[in-house]
Steps between C-alpha positions, in 0.01 A plus 500: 500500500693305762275386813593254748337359724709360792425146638624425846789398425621764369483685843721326669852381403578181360659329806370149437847497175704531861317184667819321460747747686293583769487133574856461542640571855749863498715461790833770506760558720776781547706365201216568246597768229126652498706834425656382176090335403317794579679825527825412238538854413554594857720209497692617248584809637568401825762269327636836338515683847720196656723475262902566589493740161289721682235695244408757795427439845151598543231337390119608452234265515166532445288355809253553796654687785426143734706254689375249307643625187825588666522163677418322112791735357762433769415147426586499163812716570671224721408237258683657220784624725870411355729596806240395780666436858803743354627678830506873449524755744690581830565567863502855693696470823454782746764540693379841771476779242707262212326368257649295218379271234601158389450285231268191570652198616197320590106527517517571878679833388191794594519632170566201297241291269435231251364664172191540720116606264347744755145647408330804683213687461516794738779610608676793713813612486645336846370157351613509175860694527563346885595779727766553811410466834661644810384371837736571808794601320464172299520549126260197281451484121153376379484320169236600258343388254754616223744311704311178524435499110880557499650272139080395419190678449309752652091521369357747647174721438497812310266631763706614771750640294271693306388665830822512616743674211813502798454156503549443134745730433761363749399126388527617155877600623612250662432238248636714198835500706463191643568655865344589823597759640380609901337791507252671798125525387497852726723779363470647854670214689765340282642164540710450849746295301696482216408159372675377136336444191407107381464353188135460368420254174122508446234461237169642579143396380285808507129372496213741440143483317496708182427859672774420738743435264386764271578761752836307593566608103425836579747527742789291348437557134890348389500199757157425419619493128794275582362249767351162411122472461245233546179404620331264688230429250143484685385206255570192287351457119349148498636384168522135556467186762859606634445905575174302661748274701728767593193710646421184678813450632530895586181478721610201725854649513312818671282229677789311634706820626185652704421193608125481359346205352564328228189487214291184379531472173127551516584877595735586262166576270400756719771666602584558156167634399531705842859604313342616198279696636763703676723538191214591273639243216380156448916406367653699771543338901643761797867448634380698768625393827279691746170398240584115482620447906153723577340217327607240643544638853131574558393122411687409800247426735320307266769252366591192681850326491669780290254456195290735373231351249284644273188548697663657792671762267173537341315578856827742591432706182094468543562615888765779392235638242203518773719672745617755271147536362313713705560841278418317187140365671468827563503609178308243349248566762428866396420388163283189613301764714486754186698769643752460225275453189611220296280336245564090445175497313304671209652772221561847544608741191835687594553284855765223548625313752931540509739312762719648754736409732555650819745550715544653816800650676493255826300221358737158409257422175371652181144418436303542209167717428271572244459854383235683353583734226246703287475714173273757411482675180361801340462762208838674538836587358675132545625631807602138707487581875654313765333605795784313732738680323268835549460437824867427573434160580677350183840410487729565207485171346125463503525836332673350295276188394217750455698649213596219367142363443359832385798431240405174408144593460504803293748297241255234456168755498725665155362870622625766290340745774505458857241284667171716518457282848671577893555214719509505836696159696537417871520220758206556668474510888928524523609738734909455462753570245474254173801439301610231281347422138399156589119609439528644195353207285217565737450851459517454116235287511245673714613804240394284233188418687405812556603640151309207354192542735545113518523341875793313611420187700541519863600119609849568339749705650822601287884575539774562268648798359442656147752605247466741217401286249266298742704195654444391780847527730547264829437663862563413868379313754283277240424224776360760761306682249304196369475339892309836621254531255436122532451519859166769465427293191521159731347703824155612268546149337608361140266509227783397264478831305772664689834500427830752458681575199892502493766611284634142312885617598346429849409157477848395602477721796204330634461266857178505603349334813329147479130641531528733198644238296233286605235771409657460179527168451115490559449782288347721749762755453725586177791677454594595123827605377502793183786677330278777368234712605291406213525147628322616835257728393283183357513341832406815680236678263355195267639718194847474321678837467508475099451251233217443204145411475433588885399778708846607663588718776709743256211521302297566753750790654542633111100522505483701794780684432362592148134589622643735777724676222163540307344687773814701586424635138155547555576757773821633401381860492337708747120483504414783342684430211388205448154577514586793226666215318174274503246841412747566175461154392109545496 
């Protein structure tokens, strides 16, 4: 049996080991190579895409659809640039209805460049291709965007050309035969002009989330099989003090290039547990651009001199949270005013208290909730009935989790005939599709309760998934689970018999806000971490599942399962027969 029960500590992560680096000062400038100390896979590649032995010319990269991630990937193109300033290109001179082409003698030439990086990420065809204008008999040629990137880079988003397949296919052309030709976008009114064709060398960065870029495979099946591939990886493992330094150093690069403040070393604590709690792993600190400048930007009118301390990016986060609160006071309200029924108090055979977490389409935060599931069992034919499921409520996967337990339980009961009990399980008072096995450690225990006729203790709520041969598997959104059901616990007040129980692979997970680990700390409020079910059944029904010289809640399921197979036999014929039986025996 392996319970654990956390201490404070072990809600939060260990940032006091990084005292040391936070308290040295992280100033970065242009030069920096963040891109070979954060993303060196994408630097690796990019080094493969510039190279004069040219592997292909397209590249696909991994990445948010954003400026910002375009302006961080043109970034690190120019820095690892060979030929940069190399004049490529030409000049059109229109002479009338004459129009030739010349090669570039100069950067003033219209069409001419210097191995220019050129990002986009919408674009029509007139801005991207350049187009021909005629204006009172006077001919002009418009650059575009092909032209600009003309001997560099072009990074553009997968986006537009996915809505627009014209698009693609004639930049898909031009830089397989490294030539632009000038063609009319309308059929119907062709160009006025015969203008010549120019030279075209260009390498393009196709940039696309993972749906994007698996339709972009769709369509281009053989170039998506040839180009070069990379990401731009969301997060960095923190192995050591240096992947800790070059997170630091990452932050007040993004700092420095918005333009935001720079933090205390008193705030790189909490900004790091606010980090954690947005990856979802204790080792693991966002890259994110968007996430980390959001940060910083909103503690802007509460930093003085360019510094952002501790307290003030405490009082950002505590000010963000009660601004985005109101639907989760909502919800705790309902069950504070007993219109959701949840019990904190007391025992109740076949009830327990799960955790939820909700999110809704439109709101910027998932909040956690306690659930209320219940069991009910009778004489039957072992029939296990999901009434979400029944009620087409129930998802696929909590289907799943259902069988899973009904699994685990008949292989420990050793039946060698079905269960002479039906079970009936629900979330009680849900009105909305439930999927997801995350509550199926709960469900088997308020099985087991109500198999057992033994009640489960209602100031604990549970999460974790169940495997076949009872283990308890790690879930989502751990730290929103345990914060909801500590808010009604905290809101009817602590009597220090409430707590949660957790998978243990979900320790690691864990960043929980100061007041819960202060509950803790004074005991008013536990949180245990099992890797079995038979490790939380003692915590939750005062009984352990099996073992010797004890009453135990498989011998108390065996008992009732044994005096209900009794009766079946008692009454296994008709009435009349059996009173015929019992008038022969006299």
């Amino acid at each position: 049996m392996t319970i654990t029960k956390l201490a404070w500590r072990d809600l939060v992560p260990d940032t006091d080991r990084f005292q040391e680096i936070f308290a040295q000062p992280y100033v970065t400038d242009e030069n920096d190579d963040l891109l070979s100390e954060t993303q060196p896979r994408l630097r690796f590649a990019l080094e493969q895409l510039l190279q004069p032995a040219v592997i292909s010319p397209f590249m696909l990269t991994k990445a948010p659809e954003e400026p910002e991630y375009l302006s961080l990937l043109s970034d690190a193109v120019r820095a690892l640039q060979h030929d940069a300033g190399r004049l490529t290109g030409g000049r059109y001179d229109v002479s009338g209805s004459t129009i030739r082409y010349h090669q570039a003698t100069g950067s003033e030439d219209n069409f001419a460049t210097r191995s220019q990086v050129v990002t986009a990420d919408w674009v029509e065809a007139e801005q991207l291709f350049g187009c021909l204008r005629q204006f009172n008999g006077t001919i002009t040629l418009q650059p575009g965007l092909v032209h600009q990137a003309n001997g560099g880079v072009l990074i553009i988003s997968l986006r537009p050309l996915l809505a627009q397949p014209l698009l693609w296919m004639r930049l898909k052309a031009i830089v397989s035969h490294r030539r632009f030709d000038w063609v009319a976008y309308d059929e119907s009114r062709p160009l006025p002009v015969s203008v010549p064709s120019m030279p075209l060398d260009l390498k393009v960065m196709l940039v696309g989330d993972r749906e994007s870029l698996a339709d972009f495979q769709e369509m281009e099946p053989e170039l998506a099989a040839l180009a070069i591939y990379s990401e731009f990886e969301d997060d960095l493992q923190i192995v050591d003090s240096q992947s800790a330094v070059r997170w630091c150093r990452w932050v007040s690069h993004i700092a420095r290039s918005h333009q935001l403040p720079r933090l205390a070393p008193d705030a790189w604590p909490v900004l790091m547990r606010e980090a954690i709690r947005y990856t979802g792993e204790q080792e693991t600190l966002p890259l994110n651009p968007l996430w980390i400048a959001l940060q910083l930007r909103e503690t802007v009118p509460l930093c003085e001199d360019g510094i952002c301390t501790g307290e003030q990016l405490s009082l950002m986060l505590e000010q963000r949270a009660w601004r985005e609160g109101f639907l989760a006071e909502r919800m705790q309200d309902e069950i504070l005013q007993e219109q959701i029924l949840i019990e904190t108090e007391g025992e109740q055979v076949g009830q327990i208290n799960a955790l939820s977490v909700i999110e809704f389409p439109g709101h910027p935060r998932a909040f956690g909730e306690p659930s209320r599931i219940s069991c009910v069992v009778h004489i039957g034919d072992g029939e296990f009935t999901d009434i979400e499921r029944k009620a087409e409520l129930g998802g696929n996967i909590h289907a799943k989790g259902m069988m899973i337990m009904q699994a685990f339980l008949m292989s420990e009961l050793q039946l060698d005939q079905q269960l002479p009990f039906s079970a009936s399980l629900t979330f009680e008072q849900s009105y909305s599709e439930v999927d997801g096995d995350s509550a199926s450690m709960a469900e088997l225990c308020a099985l087991i309760s109500a198999l057992a006729d033994v009640p489960l203790n209602q100031s604990i709520a549970v999460t974790g998934s169940v495997d076949q041969f009872g283990r308890i598997q790690p879930v989502g959104g751990l730290n929103e689970k345990i914060e909801g059901f500590f808010a009604i616990c905290q809101q009817r007040e602590l009597t220090g018999r409430q707590g949660v129980i957790i998978p243990a692979a979900n320790v690691r997970h864990l960043s929980l806000h100061s007041d819960l680990l202060q509950a803790v700390e004074e005991e008013k409020f536990t949180i245990w971490a099992v890797e079995d079910i038979t490790d939380a059944l003692p915590l939750l029904l005062n009984q352990a599942w099996d073992g010797e010289g004890q009453p135990t809640l498989m011998q108390a399921i065996q008992e009732r399962i044994a005096a209900a197979t009794q009766q079946e036999g008692r009454h296994r014929f008709p009435w009349p027969l059996r009173w015929l039986n019992g008038f022969s025996a006299n």
